[in-house]
C-alpha positions as CSV (number, residue, x, y, z in Angstrom):
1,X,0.0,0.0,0.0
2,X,3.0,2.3,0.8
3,X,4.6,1.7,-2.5
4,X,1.4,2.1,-4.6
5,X,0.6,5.2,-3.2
6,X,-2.6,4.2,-1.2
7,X,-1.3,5.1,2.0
8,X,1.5,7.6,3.4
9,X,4.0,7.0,6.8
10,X,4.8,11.0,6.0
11,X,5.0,12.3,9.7
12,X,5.2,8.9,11.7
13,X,8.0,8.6,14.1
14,X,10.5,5.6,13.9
15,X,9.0,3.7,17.2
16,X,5.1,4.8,15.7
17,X,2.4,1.7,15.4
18,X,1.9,1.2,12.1
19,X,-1.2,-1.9,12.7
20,X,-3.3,-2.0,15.3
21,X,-5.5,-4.5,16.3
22,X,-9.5,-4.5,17.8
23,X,-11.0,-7.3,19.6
24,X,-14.6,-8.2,19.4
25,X,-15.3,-9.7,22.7
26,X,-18.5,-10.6,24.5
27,X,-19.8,-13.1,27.3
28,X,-19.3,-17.0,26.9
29,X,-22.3,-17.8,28.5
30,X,-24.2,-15.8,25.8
31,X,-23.2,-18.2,22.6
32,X,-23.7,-21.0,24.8
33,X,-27.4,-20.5,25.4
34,X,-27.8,-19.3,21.7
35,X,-26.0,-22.5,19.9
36,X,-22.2,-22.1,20.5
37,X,-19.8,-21.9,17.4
38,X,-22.3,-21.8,14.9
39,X,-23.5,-18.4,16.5
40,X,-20.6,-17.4,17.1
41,X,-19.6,-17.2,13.6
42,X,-22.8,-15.5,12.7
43,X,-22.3,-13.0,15.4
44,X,-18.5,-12.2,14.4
45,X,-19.7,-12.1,10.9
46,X,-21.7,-9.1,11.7
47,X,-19.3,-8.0,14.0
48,X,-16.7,-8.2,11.6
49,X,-18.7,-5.1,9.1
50,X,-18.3,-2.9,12.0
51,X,-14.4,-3.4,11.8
52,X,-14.3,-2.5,8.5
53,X,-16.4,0.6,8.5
54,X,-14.1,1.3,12.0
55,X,-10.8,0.8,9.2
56,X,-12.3,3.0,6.7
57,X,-12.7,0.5,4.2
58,X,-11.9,-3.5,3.8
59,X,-8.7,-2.8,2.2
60,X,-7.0,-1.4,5.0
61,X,-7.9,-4.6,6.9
62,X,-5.2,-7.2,6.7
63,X,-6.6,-10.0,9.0
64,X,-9.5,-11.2,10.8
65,X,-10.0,-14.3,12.8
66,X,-12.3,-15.8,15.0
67,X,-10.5,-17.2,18.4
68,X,-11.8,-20.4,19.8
69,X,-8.3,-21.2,21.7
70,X,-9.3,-19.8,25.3
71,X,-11.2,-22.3,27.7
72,X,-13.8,-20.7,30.4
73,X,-12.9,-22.7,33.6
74,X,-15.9,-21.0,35.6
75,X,-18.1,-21.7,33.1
76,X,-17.1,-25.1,32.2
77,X,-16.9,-26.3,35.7
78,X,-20.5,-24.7,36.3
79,X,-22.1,-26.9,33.1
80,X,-19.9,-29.7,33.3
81,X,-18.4,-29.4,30.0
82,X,-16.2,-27.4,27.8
83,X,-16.9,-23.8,27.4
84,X,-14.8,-22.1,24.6
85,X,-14.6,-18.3,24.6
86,X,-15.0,-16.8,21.5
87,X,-13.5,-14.0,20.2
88,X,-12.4,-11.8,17.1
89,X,-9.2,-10.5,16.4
90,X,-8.9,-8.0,13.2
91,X,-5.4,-6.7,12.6
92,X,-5.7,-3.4,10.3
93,X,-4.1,-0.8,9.5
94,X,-5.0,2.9,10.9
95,X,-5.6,5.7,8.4
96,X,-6.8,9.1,8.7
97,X,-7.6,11.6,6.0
98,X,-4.7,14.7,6.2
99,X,-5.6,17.7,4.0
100,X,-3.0,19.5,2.6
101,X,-3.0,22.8,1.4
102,X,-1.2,25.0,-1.1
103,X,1.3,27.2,0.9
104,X,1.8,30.8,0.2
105,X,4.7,30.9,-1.6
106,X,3.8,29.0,-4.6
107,X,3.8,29.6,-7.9
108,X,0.1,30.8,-8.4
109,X,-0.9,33.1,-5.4
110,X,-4.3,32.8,-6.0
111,X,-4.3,28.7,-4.3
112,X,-3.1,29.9,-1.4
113,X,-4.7,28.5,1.4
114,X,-6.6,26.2,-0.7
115,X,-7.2,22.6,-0.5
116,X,-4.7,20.8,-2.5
117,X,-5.1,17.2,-1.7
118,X,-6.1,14.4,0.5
119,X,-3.6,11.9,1.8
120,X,-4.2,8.8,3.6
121,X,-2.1,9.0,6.1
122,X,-1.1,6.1,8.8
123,X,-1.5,7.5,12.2
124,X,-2.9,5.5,15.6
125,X,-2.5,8.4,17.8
126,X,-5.1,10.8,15.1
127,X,-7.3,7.7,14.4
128,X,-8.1,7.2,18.3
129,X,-7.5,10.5,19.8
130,X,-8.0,11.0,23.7
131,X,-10.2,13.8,24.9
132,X,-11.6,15.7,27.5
133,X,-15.2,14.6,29.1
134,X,-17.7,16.8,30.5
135,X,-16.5,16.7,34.0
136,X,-12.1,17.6,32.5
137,X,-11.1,14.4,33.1
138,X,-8.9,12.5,30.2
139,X,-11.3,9.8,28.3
140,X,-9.8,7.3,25.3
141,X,-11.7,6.7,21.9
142,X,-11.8,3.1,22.9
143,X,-14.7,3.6,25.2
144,X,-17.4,5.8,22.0
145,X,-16.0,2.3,20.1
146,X,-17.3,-0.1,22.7
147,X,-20.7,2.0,22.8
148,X,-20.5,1.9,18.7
149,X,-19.8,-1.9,18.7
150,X,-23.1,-2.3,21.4
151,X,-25.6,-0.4,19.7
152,X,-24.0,-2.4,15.8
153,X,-24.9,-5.8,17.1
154,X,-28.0,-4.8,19.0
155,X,-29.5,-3.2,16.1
156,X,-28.4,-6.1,13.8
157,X,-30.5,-8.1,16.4
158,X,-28.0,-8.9,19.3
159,X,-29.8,-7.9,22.2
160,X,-29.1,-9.8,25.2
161,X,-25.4,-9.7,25.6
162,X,-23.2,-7.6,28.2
163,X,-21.9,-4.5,27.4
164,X,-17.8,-4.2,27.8
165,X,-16.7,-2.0,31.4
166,X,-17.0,1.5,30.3
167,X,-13.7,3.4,30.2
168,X,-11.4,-0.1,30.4
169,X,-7.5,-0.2,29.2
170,X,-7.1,-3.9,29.5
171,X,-5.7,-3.0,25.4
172,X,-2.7,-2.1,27.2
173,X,-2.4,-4.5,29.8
174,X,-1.7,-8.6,30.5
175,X,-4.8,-10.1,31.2
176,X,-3.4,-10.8,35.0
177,X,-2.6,-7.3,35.3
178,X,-6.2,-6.1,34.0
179,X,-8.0,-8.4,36.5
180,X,-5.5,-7.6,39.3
181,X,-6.5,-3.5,38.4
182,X,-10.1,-4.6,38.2
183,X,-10.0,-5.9,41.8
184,X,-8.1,-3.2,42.9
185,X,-10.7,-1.0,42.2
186,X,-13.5,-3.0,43.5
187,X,-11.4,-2.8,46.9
188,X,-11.3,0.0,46.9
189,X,-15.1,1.0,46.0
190,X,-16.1,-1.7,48.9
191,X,-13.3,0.0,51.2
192,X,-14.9,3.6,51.0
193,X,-18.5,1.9,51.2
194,X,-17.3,0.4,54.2
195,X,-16.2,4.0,56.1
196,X,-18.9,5.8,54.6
197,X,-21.4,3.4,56.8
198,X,-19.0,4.1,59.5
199,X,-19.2,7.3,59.5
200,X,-23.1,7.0,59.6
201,X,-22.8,4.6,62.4
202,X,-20.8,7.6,64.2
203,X,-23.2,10.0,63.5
204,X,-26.2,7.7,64.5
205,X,-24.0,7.1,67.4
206,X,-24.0,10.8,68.4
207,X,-27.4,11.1,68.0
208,X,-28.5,8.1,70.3
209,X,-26.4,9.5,73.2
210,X,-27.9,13.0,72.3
211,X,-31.5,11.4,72.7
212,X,-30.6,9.6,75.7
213,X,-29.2,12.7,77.7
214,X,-32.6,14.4,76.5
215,X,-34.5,11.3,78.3
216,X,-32.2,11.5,81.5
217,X,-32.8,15.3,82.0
218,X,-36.4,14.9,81.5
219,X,-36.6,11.7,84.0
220,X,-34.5,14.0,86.5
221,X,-37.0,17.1,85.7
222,X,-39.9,14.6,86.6
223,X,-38.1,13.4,89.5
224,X,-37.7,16.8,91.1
225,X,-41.0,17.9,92.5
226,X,-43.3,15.4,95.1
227,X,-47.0,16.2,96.2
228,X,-47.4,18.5,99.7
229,X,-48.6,17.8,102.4
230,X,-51.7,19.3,101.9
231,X,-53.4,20.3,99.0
232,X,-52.7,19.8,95.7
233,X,-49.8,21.5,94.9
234,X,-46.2,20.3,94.6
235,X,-43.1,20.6,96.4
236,X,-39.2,21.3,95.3
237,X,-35.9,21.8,96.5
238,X,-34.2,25.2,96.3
239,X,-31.4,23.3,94.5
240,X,-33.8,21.5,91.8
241,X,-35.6,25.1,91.4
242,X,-32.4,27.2,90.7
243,X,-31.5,24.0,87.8
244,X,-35.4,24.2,86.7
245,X,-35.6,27.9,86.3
246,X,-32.7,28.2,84.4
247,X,-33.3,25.6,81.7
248,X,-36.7,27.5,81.3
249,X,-34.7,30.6,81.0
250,X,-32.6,28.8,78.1
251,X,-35.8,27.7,76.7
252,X,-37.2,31.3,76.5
253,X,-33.7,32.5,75.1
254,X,-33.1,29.9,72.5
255,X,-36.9,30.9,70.9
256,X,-35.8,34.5,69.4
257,X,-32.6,32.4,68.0
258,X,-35.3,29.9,66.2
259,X,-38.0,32.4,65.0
260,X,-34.7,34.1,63.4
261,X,-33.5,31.0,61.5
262,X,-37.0,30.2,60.7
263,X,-37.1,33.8,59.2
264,X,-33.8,33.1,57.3
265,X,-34.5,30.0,55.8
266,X,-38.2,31.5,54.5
267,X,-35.5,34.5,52.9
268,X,-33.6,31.8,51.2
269,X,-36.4,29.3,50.0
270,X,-37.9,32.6,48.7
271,X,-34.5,33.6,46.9
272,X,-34.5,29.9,45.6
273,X,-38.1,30.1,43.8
274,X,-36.7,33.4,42.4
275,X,-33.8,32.0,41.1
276,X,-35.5,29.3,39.5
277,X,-38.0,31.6,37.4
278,X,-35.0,33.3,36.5
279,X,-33.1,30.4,35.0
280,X,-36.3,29.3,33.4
281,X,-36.9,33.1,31.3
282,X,-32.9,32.2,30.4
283,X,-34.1,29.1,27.7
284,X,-34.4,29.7,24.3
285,X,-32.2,32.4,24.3
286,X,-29.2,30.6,22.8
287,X,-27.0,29.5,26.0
288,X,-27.4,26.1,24.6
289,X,-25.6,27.0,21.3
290,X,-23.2,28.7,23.3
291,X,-22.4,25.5,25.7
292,X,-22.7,22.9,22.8
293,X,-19.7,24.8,21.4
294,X,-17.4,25.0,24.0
295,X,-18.4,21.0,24.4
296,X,-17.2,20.5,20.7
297,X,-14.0,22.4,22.1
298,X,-12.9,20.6,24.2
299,X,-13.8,16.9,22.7
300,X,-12.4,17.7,19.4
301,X,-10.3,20.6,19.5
302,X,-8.3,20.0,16.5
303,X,-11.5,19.3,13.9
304,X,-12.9,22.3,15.4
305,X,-9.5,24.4,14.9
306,X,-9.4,22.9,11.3
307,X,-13.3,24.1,10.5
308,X,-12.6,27.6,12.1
309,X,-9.8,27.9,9.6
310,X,-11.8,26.7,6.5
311,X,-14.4,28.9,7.5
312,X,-12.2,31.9,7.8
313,X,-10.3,30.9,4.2
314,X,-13.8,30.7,2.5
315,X,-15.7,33.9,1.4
316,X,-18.7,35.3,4.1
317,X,-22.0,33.2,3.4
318,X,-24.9,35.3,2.0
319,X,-27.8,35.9,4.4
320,X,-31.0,35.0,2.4
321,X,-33.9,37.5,2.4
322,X,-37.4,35.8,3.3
323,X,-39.3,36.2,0.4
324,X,-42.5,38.2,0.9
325,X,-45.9,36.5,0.4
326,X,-47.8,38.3,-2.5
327,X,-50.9,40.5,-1.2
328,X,-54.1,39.0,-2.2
329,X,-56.1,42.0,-4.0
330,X,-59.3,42.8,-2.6
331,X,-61.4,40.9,-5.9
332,X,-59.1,37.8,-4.9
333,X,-60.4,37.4,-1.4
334,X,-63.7,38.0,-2.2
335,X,-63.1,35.0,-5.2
């Protein structure tokens, strides 16, 4: 392909990949209760028209085979037999489209700027690009091609097989090494599950012993006074009065501090509401446009640099003027 002219290693460093290589891998269990190899060949098949549209084309694929060669202990040992797990290796090579463009100093000033050819260039690093997600953080193209392959087969009539881990770079590692990393992570998830209930047993905790010095001071309140002698009315120590009193003191206090949080918090729920109408009157005036291109941004900052600078190269697009609708005459409407 190199010598003919079909592709170009213009640009790629000596220690660059020049093939790459996708694998098509889903669940054993799923061929297995759908009739083993002979779906699995159907279902790589399709699987199989998704890696060459992914190529650009079948003749930038050089290999593609169907693995049979890996035996599923769990699952064998669960079903009493042999359990094969299929898989599809396709070896291609990775080509982008480069545009180049006539420079200023050629001979005819007037192609400047302009679009002088295509190239098929060989380049991994431009075919799957990393990018920024919503939240900043560093996202491969691997994980759009798993969602690509999922919705392929599932609308080729695939439907009940898992989807791959979201986000996974076992590409890169042993398969020891991705398992070990997967359980690393699951330790760790379980690890902060584990002191996030402790903290809420703290906190429940806190609030027990809170309760039960409520229930001892009321018991002791209760405890204070004892009928008279005569009459109905009740008796209490000096001591018990002085500890009475002043609790009902803290009461009477602690009410102006309430009534003013109360007032507070009807402020704020009433600055809320506000708030809320006026992000409402804010839709449909164009923010979205606005956000949707600072998304493109930072997904696909270099297409979006490249478009920017066509768009500045090419001449100012014409507004078009609404035609207006002919006037019915007066003998028309009456018609």
């Amino acid at each position: 392909m190199v010598e003919s002219g079909a592709v170009s290693l213009r640009g790629l460093k000596a220690d660059a990949k020049v093939f790459d290589e996708l694998v098509f891998d889903v669940n054993s269990a799923y061929f297995e209760n759908h009739g083993g190899y002979d779906y699995a060949k159907q279902f790589f098949a399709e699987a199989y028209k998704l890696a060459v549209k992914e190529a650009g084309g079948e003749e930038y694929v050089l290999s593609a085979v169907l693995h049979a060669d890996e035996r599923n202990k769990a699952l064998s040992d669960q079903l009493g037999c042999d359990i094969f797990h299929y898989h599809l290796h396709v070896i291609y090579v990775p080509v982008v489209g480069k545009e180049i463009y006539f420079k200023k100093n050629n001979k005819d000033p007037e192609l400047a700027g302009k679009l002088k050819e295509v190239v098929k260039q060989v380049s991994h690093s431009k075919k799957w690009p990393r990018f920024r997600d919503e939240n900043g953080q560093w996202v491969n193209s691997y994980s759009l091609l798993q969602d690509r392959f999922y919705e392929h087969m599932r609308a080729a009539g695939y439907v009940d097989f898992e989807r791959g881990e979201r986000g996974s770079t076992a590409e890169h590692l042993t398969v020891l090494e991705y398992k070990t990393q997967q359980e690393t992570e699951r330790a760790a998830v379980l690890n902060e599950k584990a002191e996030k209930t402790q903290r809420q047993l703290y906190v429940l905790e806190k609030k027990t012993a809170v309760v039960k010095r409520e229930a001892a001071t009321f018991a002791g309140i209760e405890g204070m006074t004892k009928p008279a002698r005569f009459g109905g009315s009740l008796q209490i120590s000096p001591a018990d009065w002085e500890t009475v009193s002043g609790l009902a003191k803290e009461g009477v206090r602690s009410r102006s501090g309430i009534a003013k949080l109360k007032e507070k918090n009807t402020e704020l729920s009433q600055k809320v509401v506000e708030l809320k109408k006026r992000l409402a009157g804010y839709e449909g005036m164009g923010i979205s446009e606005e956000i949707k291109y600072y998304q493109a941004r930072q997904r696909a900052p270099r297409r979006l640099a490249e478009a920017v600078s066509d768009i500045l190269r090419q001449p100012p697009e014409r507004q078009e003027q609404k035609r207006k609708e002919p006037q019915l005459k007066r003998s028309d409407m009456e018609r």
